[in-house]
DOVO-213679 format. One record per residue (C-alpha): residue in one letter; x, y, z. Coordinates in steps of 0.02 Angstrom, whole numbers, padded with zeros to 5 digits, always signed. Example, Ala and Ser with C-alpha at 12.3 -4.5 7.8 and 13.67 -1.06 7.14 Angstrom:
# residues 2
A+00615-00225+00390
S+00684-00053+00357
END
This chain:
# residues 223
X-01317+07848-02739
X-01318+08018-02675
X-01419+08031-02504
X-01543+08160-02511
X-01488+08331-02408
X-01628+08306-02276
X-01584+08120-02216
X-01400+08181-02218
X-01442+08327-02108
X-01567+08217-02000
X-01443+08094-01963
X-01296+08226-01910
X-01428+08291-01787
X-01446+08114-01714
X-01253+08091-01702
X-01250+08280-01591
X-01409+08227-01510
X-01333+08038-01453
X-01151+08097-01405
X-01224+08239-01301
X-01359+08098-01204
X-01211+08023-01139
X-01181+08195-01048
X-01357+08245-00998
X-01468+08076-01046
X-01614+08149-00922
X-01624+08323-01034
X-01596+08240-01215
X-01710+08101-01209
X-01849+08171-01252
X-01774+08274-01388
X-01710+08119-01455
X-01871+08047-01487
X-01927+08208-01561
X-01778+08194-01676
X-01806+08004-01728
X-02010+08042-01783
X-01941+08212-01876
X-01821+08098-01968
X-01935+07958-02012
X-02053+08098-02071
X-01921+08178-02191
X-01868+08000-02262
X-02059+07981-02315
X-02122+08142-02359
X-02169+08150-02548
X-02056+08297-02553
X-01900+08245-02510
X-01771+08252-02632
X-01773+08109-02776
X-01646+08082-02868
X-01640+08122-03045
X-01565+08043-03207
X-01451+08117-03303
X-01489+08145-03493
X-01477+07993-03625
X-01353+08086-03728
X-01337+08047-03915
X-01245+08125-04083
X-01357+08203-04231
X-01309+08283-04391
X-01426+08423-04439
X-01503+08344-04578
X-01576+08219-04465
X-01654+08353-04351
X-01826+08327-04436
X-02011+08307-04360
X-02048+08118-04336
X-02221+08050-04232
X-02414+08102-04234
X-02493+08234-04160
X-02674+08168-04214
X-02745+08267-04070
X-02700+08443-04109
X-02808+08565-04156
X-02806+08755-04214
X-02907+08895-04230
X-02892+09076-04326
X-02888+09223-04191
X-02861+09358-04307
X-02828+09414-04482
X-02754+09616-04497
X-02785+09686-04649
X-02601+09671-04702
X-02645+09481-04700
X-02553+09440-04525
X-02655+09313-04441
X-02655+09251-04264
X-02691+09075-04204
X-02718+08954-04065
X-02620+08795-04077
X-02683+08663-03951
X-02588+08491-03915
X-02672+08362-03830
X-02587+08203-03705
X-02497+08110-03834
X-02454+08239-03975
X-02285+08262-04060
X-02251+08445-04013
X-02130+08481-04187
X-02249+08348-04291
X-02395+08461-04230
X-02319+08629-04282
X-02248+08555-04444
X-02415+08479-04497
X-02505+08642-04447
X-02364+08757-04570
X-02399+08643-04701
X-02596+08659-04699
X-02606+08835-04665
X-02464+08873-04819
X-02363+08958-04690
X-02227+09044-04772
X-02142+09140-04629
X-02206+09134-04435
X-02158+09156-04237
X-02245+09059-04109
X-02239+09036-03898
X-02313+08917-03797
X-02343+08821-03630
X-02383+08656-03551
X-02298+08514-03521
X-02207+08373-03609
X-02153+08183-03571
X-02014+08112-03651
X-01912+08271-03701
X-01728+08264-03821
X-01676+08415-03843
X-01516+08482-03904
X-01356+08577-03908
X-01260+08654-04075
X-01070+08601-04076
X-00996+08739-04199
X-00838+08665-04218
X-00896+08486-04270
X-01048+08539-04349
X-01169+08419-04253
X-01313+08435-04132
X-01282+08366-03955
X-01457+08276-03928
X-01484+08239-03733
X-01650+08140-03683
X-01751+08145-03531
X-01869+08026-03502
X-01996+08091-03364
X-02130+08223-03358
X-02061+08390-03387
X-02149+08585-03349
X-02131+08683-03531
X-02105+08872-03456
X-02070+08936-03640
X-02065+08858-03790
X-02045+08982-03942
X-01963+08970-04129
X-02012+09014-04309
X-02046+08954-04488
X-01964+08981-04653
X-01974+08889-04810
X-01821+08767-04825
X-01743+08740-04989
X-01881+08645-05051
X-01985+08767-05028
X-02106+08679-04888
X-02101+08757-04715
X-01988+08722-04582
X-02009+08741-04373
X-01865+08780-04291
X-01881+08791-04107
X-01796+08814-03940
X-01881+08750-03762
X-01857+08787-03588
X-01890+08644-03460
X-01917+08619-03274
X-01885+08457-03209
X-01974+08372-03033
X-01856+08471-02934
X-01872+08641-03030
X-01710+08634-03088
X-01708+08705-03297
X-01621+08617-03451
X-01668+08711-03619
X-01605+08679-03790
X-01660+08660-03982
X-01818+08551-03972
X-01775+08384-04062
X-01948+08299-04004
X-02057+08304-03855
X-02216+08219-03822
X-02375+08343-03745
X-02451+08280-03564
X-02554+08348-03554
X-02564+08493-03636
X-02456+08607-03742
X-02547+08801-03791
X-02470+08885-03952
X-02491+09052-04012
X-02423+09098-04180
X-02406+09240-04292
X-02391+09214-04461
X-02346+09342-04603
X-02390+09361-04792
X-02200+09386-04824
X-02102+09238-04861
X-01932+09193-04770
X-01829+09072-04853
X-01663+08963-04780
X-01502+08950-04860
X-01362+08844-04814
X-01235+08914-04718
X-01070+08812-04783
X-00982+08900-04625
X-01112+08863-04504
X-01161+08699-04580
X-01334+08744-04562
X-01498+08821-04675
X-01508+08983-04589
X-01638+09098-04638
X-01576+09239-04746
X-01691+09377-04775
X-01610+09464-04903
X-01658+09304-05019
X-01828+09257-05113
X-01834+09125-05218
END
């Protein structure tokens, strides 16, 4: 197990500290005791480094990159309606929600047809993903721990059969503020995840992309 940097550097210290007592034991003694609370301190202080796990890394073809939980918590409410007919709303996840489950759940009661959306909070129990082009499959990596959201934002389009479909993309801080982002597979809210999405009276619809291997929306298309 990798030693956190604090005990490595407290116990160098203590090496200088002892080989130099041998030389001047009156004038390092005291230092030396100085040195040995410091280090006891660092070893117990809640923020010294922890280690972290790495991801639980799995394979997933895109057609199995679809919402799956509850989000029986999540509520919405209509900011805004322009006269064009874009409206605004205020998505908010509560401890326990399904973040995509939520969104997809909320397209599908609203009749979204196309939509953007951002949002904060915080998440347990993240997988999120990476696109292999070449073998046409979604890297899915899993972290099981509380995670900071600093920016979670996608859109909808109707898929091919014709209901709406949430694609988005996360950025995470872990414990030790270090970021892992990716295509959101499935995250769990805790406490609290804040949407805010657009949506438009203009339908987008996705096609497959037989290069890609994906439904990509095409705006050029209508049904």
């Amino acid at each position: 197990m990798k030693r956190p940097f604090g005990l490595v550097f407290w116990g160098r210290t203590v090496a200088l500290a002892a080989y130099r007592a041998k030389r001047r034991p009156a004038r390092v003694a005291v230092g030396f005791a100085h040195l040995a609370v410091a280090g006891s301190l660092v070893a117990c202080s809640p923020h010294a480094a922890v280690g972290l796990h790495d991801p639980v890394v799995r394979w997933i073809s895109p057609a199995d990159m679809i919402p799956h939980g509850k989000a029986p918590l999540a509520q919405s409410r209509l900011l805004s309606t322009a006269p064009d007919g874009t409206k605004s709303y205020a998505l908010v996840l509560s401890q326990g929600d399904e973040v995509l489950t939520a969104l997809a759940e909320f397209a599908l009661a609203q009749n979204v047809v196309s939509a953007h959306f951002t949002g904060i909070g915080a998440v347990l129990n993240a997988e999120i993903a990476w696109f292999d082009p070449v073998q046409k499959v979604y890297k899915g990596m899993f972290f099981g721990e509380q995670m900071e959201v600093l920016a979670l934002s996608g859109d909808i389009a109707l898929g091919r059969d014709a209901t709406p479909k949430v694609h988005a993309h996360v950025a995470l801080a872990r414990s030790d503020a270090r970021v892992r982002g990716g295509h959101v597979v499935s995250a769990i809210v805790s406490p609290t995840l804040e949407v805010f999405i657009t949506t438009y009276p203009i339908a987008l619809h996705k096609r497959t992309n037989p290069a890609v291997g994906l439904d990509l929306i095409d705006p050029s298309t209508s049904p």
